[in-house]
C-alpha positions in Angstrom: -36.3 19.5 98.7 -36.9 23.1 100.2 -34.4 25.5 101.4 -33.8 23.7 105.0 -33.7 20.6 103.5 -31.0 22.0 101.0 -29.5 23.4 103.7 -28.9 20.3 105.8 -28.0 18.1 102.8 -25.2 20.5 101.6 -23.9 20.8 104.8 -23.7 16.9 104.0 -22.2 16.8 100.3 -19.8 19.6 101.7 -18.4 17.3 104.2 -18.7 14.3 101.9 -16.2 16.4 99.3 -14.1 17.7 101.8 -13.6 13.5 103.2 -13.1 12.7 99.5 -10.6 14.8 98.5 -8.7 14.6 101.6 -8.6 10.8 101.7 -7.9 10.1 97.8 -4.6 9.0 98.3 -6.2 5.8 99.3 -8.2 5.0 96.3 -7.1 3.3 93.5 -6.3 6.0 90.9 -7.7 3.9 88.1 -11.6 2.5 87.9 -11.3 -1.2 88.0 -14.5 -1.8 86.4 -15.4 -3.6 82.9 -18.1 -1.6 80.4 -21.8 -1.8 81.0 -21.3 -2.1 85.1 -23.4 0.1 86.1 -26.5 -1.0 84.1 -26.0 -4.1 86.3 -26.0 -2.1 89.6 -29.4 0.7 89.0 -33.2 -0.5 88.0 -33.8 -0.5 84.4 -36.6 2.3 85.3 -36.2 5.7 86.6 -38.1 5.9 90.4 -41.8 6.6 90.3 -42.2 7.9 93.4 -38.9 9.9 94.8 -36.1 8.0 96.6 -34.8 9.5 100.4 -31.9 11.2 100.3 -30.0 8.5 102.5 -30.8 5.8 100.1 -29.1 8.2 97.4 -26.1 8.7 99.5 -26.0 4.9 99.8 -25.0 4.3 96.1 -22.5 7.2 95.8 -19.6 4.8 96.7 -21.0 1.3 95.2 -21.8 3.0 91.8 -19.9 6.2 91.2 -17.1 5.7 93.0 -16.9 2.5 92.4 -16.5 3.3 88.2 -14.7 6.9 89.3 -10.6 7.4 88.2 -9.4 9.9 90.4 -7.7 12.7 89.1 -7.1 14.3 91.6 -4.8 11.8 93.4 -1.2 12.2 93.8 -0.9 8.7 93.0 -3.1 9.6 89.2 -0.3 10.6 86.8 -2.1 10.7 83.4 -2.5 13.0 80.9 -2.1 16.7 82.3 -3.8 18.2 85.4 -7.4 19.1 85.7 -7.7 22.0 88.1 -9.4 21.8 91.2 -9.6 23.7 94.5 -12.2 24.3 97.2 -12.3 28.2 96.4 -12.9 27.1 92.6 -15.9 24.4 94.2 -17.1 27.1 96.2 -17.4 29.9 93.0 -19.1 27.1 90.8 -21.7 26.5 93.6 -22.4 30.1 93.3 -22.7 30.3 89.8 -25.1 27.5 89.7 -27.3 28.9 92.4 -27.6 32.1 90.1 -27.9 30.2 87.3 -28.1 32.8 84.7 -27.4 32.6 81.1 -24.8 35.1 80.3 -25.0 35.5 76.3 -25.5 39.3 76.8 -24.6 42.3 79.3 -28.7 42.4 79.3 -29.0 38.5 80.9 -26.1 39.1 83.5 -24.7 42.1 83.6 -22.2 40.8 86.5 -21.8 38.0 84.9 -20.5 40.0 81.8 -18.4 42.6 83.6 -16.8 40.1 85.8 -15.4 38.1 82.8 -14.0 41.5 81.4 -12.2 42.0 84.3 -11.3 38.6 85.6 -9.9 38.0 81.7 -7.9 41.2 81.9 -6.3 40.2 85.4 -5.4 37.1 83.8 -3.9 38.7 80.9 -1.2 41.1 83.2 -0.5 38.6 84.9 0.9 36.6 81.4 2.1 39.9 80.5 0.4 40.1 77.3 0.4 42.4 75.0 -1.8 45.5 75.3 -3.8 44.4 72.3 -4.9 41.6 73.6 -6.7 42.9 76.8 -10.2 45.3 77.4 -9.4 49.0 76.6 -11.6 52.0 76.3 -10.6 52.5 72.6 -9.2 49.1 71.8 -10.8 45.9 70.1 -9.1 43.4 71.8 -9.9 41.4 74.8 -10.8 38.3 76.8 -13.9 35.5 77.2 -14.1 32.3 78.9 -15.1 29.1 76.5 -15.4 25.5 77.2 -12.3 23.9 76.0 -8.9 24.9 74.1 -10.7 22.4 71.3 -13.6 24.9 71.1 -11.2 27.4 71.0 -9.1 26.1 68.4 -12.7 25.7 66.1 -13.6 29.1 67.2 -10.7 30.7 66.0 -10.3 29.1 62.6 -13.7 30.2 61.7 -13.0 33.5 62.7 -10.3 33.3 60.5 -12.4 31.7 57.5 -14.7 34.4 57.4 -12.4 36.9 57.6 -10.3 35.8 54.3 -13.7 34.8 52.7 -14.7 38.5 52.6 -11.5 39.9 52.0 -11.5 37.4 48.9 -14.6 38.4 47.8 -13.8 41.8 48.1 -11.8 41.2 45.2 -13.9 38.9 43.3 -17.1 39.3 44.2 -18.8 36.7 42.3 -17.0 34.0 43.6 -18.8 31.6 45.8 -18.0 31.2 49.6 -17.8 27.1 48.7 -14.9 27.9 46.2 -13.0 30.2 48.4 -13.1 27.0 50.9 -11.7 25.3 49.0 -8.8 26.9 48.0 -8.3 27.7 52.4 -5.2 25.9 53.8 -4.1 26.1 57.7 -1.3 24.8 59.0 0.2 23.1 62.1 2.5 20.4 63.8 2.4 16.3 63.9 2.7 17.4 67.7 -0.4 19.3 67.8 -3.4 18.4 69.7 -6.1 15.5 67.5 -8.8 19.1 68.3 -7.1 20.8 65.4 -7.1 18.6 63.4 -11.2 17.9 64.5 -11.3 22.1 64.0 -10.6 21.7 60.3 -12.6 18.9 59.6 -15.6 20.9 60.9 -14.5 24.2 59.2 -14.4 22.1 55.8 -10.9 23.8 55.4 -7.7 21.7 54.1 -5.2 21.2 57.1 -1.7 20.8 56.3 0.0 18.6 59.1 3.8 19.1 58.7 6.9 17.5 60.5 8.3 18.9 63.8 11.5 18.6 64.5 14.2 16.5 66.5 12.5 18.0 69.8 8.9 18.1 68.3 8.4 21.7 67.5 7.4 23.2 64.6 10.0 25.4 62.6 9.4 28.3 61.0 11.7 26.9 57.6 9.0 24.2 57.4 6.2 26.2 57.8 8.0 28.7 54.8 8.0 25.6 52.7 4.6 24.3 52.9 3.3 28.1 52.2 5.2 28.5 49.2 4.1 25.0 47.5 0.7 25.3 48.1 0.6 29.5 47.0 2.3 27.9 44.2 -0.6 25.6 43.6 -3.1 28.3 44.1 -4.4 27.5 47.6 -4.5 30.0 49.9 -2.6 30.0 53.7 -4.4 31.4 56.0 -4.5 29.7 59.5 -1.7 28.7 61.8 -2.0 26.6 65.0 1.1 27.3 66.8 1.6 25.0 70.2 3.3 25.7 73.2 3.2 22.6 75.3 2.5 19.7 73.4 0.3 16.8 74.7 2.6 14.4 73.7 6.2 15.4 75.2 5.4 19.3 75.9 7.4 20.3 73.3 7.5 24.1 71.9 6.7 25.6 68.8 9.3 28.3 67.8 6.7 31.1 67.7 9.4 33.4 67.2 10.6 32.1 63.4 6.9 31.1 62.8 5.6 34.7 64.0 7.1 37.0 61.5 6.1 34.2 58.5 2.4 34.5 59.8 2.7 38.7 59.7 4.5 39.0 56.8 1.9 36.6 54.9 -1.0 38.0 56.5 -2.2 34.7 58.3 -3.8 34.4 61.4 -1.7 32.8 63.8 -3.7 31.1 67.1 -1.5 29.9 69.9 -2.7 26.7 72.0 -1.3 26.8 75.1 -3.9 24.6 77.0 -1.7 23.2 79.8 2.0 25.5 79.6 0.1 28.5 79.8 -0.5 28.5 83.4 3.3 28.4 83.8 3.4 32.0 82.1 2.3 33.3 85.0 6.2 33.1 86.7 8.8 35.2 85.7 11.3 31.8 85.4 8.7 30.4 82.8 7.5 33.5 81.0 10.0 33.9 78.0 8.4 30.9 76.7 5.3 32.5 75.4 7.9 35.5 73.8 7.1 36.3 70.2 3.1 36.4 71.2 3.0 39.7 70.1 2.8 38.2 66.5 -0.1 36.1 67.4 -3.9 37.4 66.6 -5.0 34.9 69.6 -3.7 32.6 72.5 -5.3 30.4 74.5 -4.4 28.2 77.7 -6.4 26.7 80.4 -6.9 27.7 84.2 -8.8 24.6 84.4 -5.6 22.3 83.8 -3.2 24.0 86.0 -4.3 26.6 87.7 -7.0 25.6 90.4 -9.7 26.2 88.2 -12.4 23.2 88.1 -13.2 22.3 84.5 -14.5 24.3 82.4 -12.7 27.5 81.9 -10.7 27.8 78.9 -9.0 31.7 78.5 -9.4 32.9 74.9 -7.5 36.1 74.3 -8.1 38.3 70.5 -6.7 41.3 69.0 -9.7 42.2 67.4 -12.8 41.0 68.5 -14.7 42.1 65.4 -13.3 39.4 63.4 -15.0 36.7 65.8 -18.1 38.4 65.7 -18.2 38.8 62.0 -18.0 35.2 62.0 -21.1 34.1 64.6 -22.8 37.1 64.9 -26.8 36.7 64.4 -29.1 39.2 66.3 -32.6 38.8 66.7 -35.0 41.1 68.0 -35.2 39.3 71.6 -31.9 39.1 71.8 -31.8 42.9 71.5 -31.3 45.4 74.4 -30.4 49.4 74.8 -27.1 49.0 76.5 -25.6 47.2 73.0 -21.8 48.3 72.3 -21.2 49.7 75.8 -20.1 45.7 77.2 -19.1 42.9 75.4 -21.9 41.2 74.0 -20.1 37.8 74.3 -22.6 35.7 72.4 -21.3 36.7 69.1 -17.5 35.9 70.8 -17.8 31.8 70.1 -20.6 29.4 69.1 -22.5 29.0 71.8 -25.8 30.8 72.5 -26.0 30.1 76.5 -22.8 30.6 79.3 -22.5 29.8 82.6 -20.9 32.4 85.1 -17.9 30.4 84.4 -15.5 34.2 85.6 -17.1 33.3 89.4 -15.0 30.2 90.2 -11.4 32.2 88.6 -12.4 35.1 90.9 -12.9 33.4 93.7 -9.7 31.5 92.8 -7.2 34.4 92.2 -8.6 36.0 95.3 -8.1 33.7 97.6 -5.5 32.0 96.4 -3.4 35.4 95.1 -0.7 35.3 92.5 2.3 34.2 94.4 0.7 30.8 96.0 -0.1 30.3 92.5 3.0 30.8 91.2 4.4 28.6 94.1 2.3 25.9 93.3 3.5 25.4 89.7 6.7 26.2 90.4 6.3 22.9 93.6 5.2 20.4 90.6 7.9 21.5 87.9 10.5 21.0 90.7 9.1 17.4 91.1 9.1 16.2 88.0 12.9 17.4 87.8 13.3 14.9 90.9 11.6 12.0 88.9 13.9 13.0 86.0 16.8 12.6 88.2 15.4 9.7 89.4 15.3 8.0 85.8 18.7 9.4 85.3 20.2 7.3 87.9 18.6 3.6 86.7 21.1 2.8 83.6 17.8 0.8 82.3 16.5 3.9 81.5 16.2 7.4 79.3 14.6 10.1 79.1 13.0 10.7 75.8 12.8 14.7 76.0 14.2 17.7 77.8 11.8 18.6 81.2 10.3 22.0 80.9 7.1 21.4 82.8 5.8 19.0 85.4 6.0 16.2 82.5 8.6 13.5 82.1 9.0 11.4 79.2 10.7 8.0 79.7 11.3 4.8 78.7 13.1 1.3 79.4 16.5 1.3 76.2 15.1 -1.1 73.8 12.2 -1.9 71.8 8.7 -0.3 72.2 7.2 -3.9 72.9 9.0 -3.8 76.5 7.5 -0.2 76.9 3.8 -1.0 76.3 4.5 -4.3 78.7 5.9 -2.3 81.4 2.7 0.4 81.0 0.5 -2.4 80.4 1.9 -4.0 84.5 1.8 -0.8 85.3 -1.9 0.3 85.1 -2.9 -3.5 86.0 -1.0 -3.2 89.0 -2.9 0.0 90.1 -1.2 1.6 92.2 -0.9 4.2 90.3 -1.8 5.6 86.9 -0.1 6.5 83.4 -0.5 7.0 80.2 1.7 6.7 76.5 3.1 8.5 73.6 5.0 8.2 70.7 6.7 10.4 68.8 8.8 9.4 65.5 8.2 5.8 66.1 9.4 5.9 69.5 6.7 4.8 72.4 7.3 6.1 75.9 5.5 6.6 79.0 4.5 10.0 80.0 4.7 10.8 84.2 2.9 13.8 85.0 2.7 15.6 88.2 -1.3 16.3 88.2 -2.8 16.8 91.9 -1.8 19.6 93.4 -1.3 17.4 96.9 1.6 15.7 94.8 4.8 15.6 97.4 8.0 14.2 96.9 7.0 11.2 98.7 4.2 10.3 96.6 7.5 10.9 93.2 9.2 8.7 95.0 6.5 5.8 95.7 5.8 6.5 91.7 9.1 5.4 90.8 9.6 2.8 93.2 6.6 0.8 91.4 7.8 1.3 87.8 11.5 0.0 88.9 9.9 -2.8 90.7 7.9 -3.4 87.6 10.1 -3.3 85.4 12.0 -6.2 86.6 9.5 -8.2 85.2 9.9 -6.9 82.0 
């Protein structure tokens, strides 16, 4: 394929996209297709000679879309969001054409000095604390990884290392594997599985204590859990702190568990993967109060913020203590401009980076702050009109109190009638959700994901799950 030919056949894919996302409404927002289908569907043997591009376009809708679930239908209620936008397409399409490797100022220096400003945009617009953004004589600052769960990982080790040496400082003949094992972080039976993944990998001891009535973690808990295990000679040193929950988007109360994390010297992380976008409206922004005690937060443009995946916004007091932690510099990896950028290989694990800070540019540019804001704001507003909407059938509840554009429900009674009424649900297919439990209680979660979501679309949601539900 040369340049005319790319020309003419992404003139094609553009208008393919552009028909797919504007007709997704009329897809089933759940594959229907059994494991193993496509082996059934493709030759056992990769082509010899090259296929025409028509006969590739022939099996887009037979085999991909045939196995695709559609996230981005307003009918696809699932999980959380997964950003998308045509500005967002249009900055990734750049970034690939470029396709540079961005581990240094040296290999990209736009690529670099985008991110530093793109992350520092980001950062007024939360309102974050000074510390946490680019200055000429701070430490602190932004960078784009892959997922809050490499985050999560990234900041724990950060962490490790930075309470190995200061141990070792004071004993320094004490191995690094004994240290380790005397390491204990802390967070919620609400977190995210990815923390508890983070200290599995870090080798550390993870202390998963209970949240409360509501699902967030309390900062008496967390005073507890310290004080038993300084008692028995481990030391605390890592908090995950969540605001937004997977499960029922619950809170943390970062402002009792703050002051504990300062006044013990831990490093408290914030994960706020899908509520963070929300931060950016003045209505939702007292939520993330008490950051200022945090040495690092994290959400995702890529959930709810018209981001395509992946662009995951890491913010750190100190960048020094990440680099500690992954820094290794060989010669060829070397160049004369060192200290003046961020060198943002030593800010995760990772070597290589994609010009991930393109598609956020091009998003908060053409999109601007306020249509942002009005776009979360739209989707909160209709998940309060689903809540209503359970209010009014007696048959039944809502399981939490609606902060975001997530409702939590279920039929009164017994979680067997819940995982029927899911299980008709999904079969039926007209559209999609997922579970959760939370203190033995299983209830269905009802997300408002595709930006294209209208009231309409609430309203044909709920319509199905009443009519469902008389089979129950």
């Amino acid at each position: 394929m040369d340049a005319e030919e790319f020309r003419k056949r992404g003139k094609e894919m553009v208008d393919y996209i552009a028909d797919y996302l504007s007709s997704i409404d009329k897809r089933r927002p759940l594959a229907d297709v059994e494991p193993g289908y496509i082996k059934e569907l493709v030759r056992n043997e990769a082509p010899v000679e090259p296929d025409s591009w028509e006969d590739l376009m022939k099996d887009i809708e037979p085999i991909i879309m045939k196995g695709t679930t559609h996230w981005h239908s307003p009918h696809f209620h699932a999980y959380f969001p997964t950003g998308n936008s045509f500005p967002g397409i249009l900055g990734d399409m750049l970034s690939d054409a470029i396709g540079c490797i961005g581990f240094s100022w040296a290999s990209g220096p736009s690529c670099t000095e985008l991110e530093v400003v793109v992350m520092n945009w980001l950062g007024k617009m939360l309102s974050l604390p000074p510390e946490f953004l680019f200055s000429p004589n701070g430490h602190g600052g932004g960078v784009i990884q892959s997922t809050a769960s490499e985050v999560t990982l990234t900041c724990l080790l950060g962490a490790r290392t930075k309470f190995i040496r200061q141990i070792k400082g004071d004993n320094p003949n004490m191995e690094d594997g004994v240290i380790m094992s005397k390491l204990v972080c802390y967070c919620s039976d609400q977190a995210h599985s990815s923390v508890e993944k983070a200290g599995l990998v870090g080798a550390v001891k993870l202390r998963i204590l209970e949240s409360d009535a509501k699902g967030s973690f309390r900062g008496a808990t967390l005073e507890t859990a310290i004080k038993t295990d300084k008692a028995n000679g481990l030391v605390p040193f890592f908090v995950c702190a969540t605001l937004g929950t997977t499960g029922c988007c619950a809170f943390d109360n970062i402002k009792e568990l703050g002051p504990i994390c300062e006044r013990e010297g831990i490093w408290l992380h914030i994960d706020a993967a899908y509520a963070g976008s929300s931060f950016i409206c003045p209505e939702f922004r007292p939520l993330l109060d008490g950051v200022e005690f945090a040495m690092s937060f994290n959400f995702n443009p890529h959930k709810w913020l018209q981001v395509n995946f992946d662009c995951s916004a890491l913010w750190v007091k100190d960048s020094r203590l990440l680099a500690e932690a992954f820094v290794v510099d060989p010669l060829y990896l070397k160049h004369e401009n060192e200290g003046a950028m961020p060198d943002y290989r030593h800010w995760h694990i990772p070597l290589g980076r994609r010009f991930r800070s393109l598609k956020l540019w091009f998003v908060l540019r053409l999109f601007g702050q306020r249509k942002l804001q009005q776009s979360i704001v739209k989707d909160v507003n209709l998940a309060k009109e689903f809540e209503k909407l359970v209010r009014a059938d007696t048959r039944f509840e809502v399981t939490s109190e609606v902060k975001m554009a997530l409702v939590c429900f279920k039929l009164k009674g017994t979680n067997e009638k819940n995982e029927k009424l899911l299980k008709l649900i999904n079969d039926d297919g007209r559209i999609h959700i997922v579970p959760s439990t939370m203190k033995g209680t299983y209830y269905l979660r009802f997300a408002i994901c595709a930006s294209t979501t209208t009231i309409d679309h609430v309203i044909f949601a709920w319509n199905v799950i009443q009519e469902l539900a008389n089979k129950v």
